[in-house]
N, C-alpha and C positions, 0 to 999 in steps of 0.2 A: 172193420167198419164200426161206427158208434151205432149202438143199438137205443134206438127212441123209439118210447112209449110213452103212456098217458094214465093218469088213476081216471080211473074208467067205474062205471056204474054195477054192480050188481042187482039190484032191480030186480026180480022173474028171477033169482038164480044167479049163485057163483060165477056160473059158466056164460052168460051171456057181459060180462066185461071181457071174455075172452071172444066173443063172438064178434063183440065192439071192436077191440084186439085188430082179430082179424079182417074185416071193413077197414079200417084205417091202415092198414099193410104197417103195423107194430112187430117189432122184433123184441119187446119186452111190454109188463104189464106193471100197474100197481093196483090192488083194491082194497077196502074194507071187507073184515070177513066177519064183520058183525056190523050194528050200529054202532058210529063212532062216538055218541053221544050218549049211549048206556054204558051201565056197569056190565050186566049180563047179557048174553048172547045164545040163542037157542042152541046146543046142542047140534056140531054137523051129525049126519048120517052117512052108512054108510054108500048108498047111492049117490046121495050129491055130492060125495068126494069123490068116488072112481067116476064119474060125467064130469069134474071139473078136473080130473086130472088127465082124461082121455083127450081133454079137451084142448088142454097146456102142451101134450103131446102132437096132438094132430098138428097143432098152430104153429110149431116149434118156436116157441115164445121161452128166449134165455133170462136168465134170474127173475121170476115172478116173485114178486114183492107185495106184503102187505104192510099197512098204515095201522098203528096201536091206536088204542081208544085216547081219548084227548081226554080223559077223565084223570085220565094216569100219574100222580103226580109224586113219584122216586123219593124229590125231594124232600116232600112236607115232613115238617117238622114235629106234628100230631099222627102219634102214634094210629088212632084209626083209618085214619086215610090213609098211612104210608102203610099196614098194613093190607089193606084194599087195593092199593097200589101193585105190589107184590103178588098178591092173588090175580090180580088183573093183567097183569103180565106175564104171568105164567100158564093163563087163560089163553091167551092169545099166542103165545109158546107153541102150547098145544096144540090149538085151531092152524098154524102156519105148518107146524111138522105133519100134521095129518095130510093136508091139503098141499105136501111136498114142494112148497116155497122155498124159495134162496136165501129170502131176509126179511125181516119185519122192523121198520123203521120206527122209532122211537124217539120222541124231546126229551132232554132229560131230568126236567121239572123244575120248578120255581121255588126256592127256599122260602119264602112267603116270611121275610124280617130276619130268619134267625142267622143268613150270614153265607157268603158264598162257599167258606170252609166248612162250615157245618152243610150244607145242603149237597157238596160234592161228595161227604163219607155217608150223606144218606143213600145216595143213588147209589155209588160202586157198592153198598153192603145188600143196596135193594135189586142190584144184576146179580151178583153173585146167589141170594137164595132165591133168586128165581133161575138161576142156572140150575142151582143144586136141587132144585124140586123137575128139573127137568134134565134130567143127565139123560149124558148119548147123543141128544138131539140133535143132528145136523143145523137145522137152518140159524144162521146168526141174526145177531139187533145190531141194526144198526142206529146209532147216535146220531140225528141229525142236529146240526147248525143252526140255531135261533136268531131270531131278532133283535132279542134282548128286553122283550116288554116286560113292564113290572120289575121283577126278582127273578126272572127265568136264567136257567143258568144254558149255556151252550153258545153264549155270543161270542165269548172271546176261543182262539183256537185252544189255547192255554188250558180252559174248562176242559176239552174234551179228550188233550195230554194226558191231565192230571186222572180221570178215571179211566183211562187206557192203563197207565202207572199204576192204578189202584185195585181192581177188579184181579180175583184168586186167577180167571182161564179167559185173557185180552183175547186169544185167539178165537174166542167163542163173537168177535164184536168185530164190529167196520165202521166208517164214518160216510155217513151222507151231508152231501154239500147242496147247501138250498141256495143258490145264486139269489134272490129276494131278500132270505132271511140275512146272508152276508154283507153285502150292501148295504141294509137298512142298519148292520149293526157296526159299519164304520169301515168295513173293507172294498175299497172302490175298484169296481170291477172293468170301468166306463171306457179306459184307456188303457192303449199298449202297454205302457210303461204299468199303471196300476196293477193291469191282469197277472205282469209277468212277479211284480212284487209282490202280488195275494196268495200266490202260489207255491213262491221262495218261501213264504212265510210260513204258509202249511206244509212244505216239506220240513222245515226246519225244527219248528213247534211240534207236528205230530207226526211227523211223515209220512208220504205221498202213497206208501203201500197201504194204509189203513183206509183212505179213501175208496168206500167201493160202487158208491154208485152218485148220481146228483140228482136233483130237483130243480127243472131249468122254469123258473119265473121269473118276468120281470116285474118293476114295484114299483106301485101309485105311490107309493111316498119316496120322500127324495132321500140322497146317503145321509147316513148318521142319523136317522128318525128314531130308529129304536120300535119300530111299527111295522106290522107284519103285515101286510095285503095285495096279494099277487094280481099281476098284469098278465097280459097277453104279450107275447114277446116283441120286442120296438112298440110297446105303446107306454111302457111305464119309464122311471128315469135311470134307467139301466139303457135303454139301449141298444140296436141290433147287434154290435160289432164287439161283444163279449160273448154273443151266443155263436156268432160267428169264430171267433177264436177256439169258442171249448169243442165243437165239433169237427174242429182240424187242427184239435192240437193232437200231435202222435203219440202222447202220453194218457191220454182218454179214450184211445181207438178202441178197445175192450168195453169200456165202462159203460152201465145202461144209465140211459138219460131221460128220466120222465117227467113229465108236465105237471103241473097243479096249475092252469092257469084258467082263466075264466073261462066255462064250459058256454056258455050264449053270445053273441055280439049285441048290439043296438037293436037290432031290430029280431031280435031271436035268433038268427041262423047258428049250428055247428061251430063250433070255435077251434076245436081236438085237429080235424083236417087240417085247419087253414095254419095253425100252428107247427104241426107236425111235417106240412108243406114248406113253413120256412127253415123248418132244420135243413130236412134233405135240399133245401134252396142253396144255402149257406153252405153246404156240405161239396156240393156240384159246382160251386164258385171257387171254393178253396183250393 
């Protein structure tokens, strides 16, 4: 069965996205284990790591996954930030092996001018010494699939080839697929015929074992935007009948599948449930 879940809130404590988690009958999780919007992040302890892990046990919640700081940027081309970058990723390295996580999902940053060839040797030289300042570690990064705004690099599947190619230990990495961010960056998800050639295409390009988990949103903006801003699934121009397909296609029956999609509707209500309800809808139809 496809395992769906949701990035869920930390708020009060690690543990209560897992509490979220379990309210919503989630078989997998995502959270921030910091502010995603800082550099630094207090120091876990060592209590509220054994209650967040007690807690990941109790729930039996498979590959729990955290989300990197969005400060993070591999690429950049200025040595200060790329080295900030590096310490920040290996920051949260740390924070995800402690906290006995699966994966820790990662954009692979924006060359900001100096060139997509130049900003792909930043990132694979910038995984690799944050491997090497983190050897042993179990949990992998994974590479998520971009938009494409600006100079970001991860739009095409090609980018995310060529640093699989590039990086000293690829085994230490996976790829996560943002259904939003593909779409907006030119890969139409919307029809049969498109889904089955988005797919050919990523087996082809990077292939289909690197993929290890997805981000199922759909997008206020239409294909080829280039513009990253998640939907609620069938409300954006994606579509039901691609979310439909990824959760009964038999090649994703493993794979965990988590939401970023808008947490309130119109009038405030939950959004997580009624989303999470149309997987298992789609699921039960297939």
């Amino acid at each position: 069965m496809p395992l769906f879940g949701a990035h869920l809130s930390v708020a009060g404590g690690l543990h209560r996205a897992i509490e979220a988690a379990v309210d919503f009958q989630c078989e997998t999780v995502q959270i921030f284990t910091k502010n995603a919007s800082q550099w630094a992040g207090k120091p876990l302890i060592e209590s509220e790591i054994d209650t967040f892990r007690t807690a990941v046990r109790k729930a039996k919640l498979k590959f729990p996954t955290a989300h990197d700081s969005y400060l993070i940027n591999l690429a950049a081309p200025g040595d200060e930030l790329y080295q900030k970058s590096i310490a920040a990723l290996a920051d949260e390295l740390v924070r995800a092996e402690a906290l006995g996580l699966t994966y820790l999902v990662t954009h692979p940053g924006a060359h900001v001018g100096s060139g997509e060839e130049a900003g792909l040797a930043r990132v694979a030289a910038g995984l690799d010494e944050a491997h090497r300042r983190c050897e042993g570690f179990k949990v992998k990064i994974l590479l998520e699939t971009t938009a494409g705004q600006g100079s970001t690099l991860g739009h095409r599947f090609e980018h995310l080839a060529r640093l699989l190619d590039a990086v000293a230990a690829p085994e230490r990495l996976g790829v996560c697929l943002d259904t939003c961010h593909v779409f907006a960056a030119g890969y139409d998800l919307t029809t049969d015929e498109g889904y089955d050639a988005v797919f050919q295409e990523f087996d082809h390009v990077i292939g289909l074992k690197w993929l290890k988990l997805f981000h199922l949103n759909d997008s206020v903006k239409p294909f080829g935007s280039r513009v990253d801003r998640h939907a609620g699934l069938g409300l954006g121009h994606i579509g039901e009948n691609a979310f439909r397909k990824l959760v009964t296609d038999l090649r994703f029956r493993t794979k965990p599948m988590i939401l970023e999609t808008p947490k309130e509707g119109e009038n405030g209500e939950p959004m997580d449930p009624v989303n999470l309800g149309k997987l298992r809808m789609f699921l039960e139809e297939g």
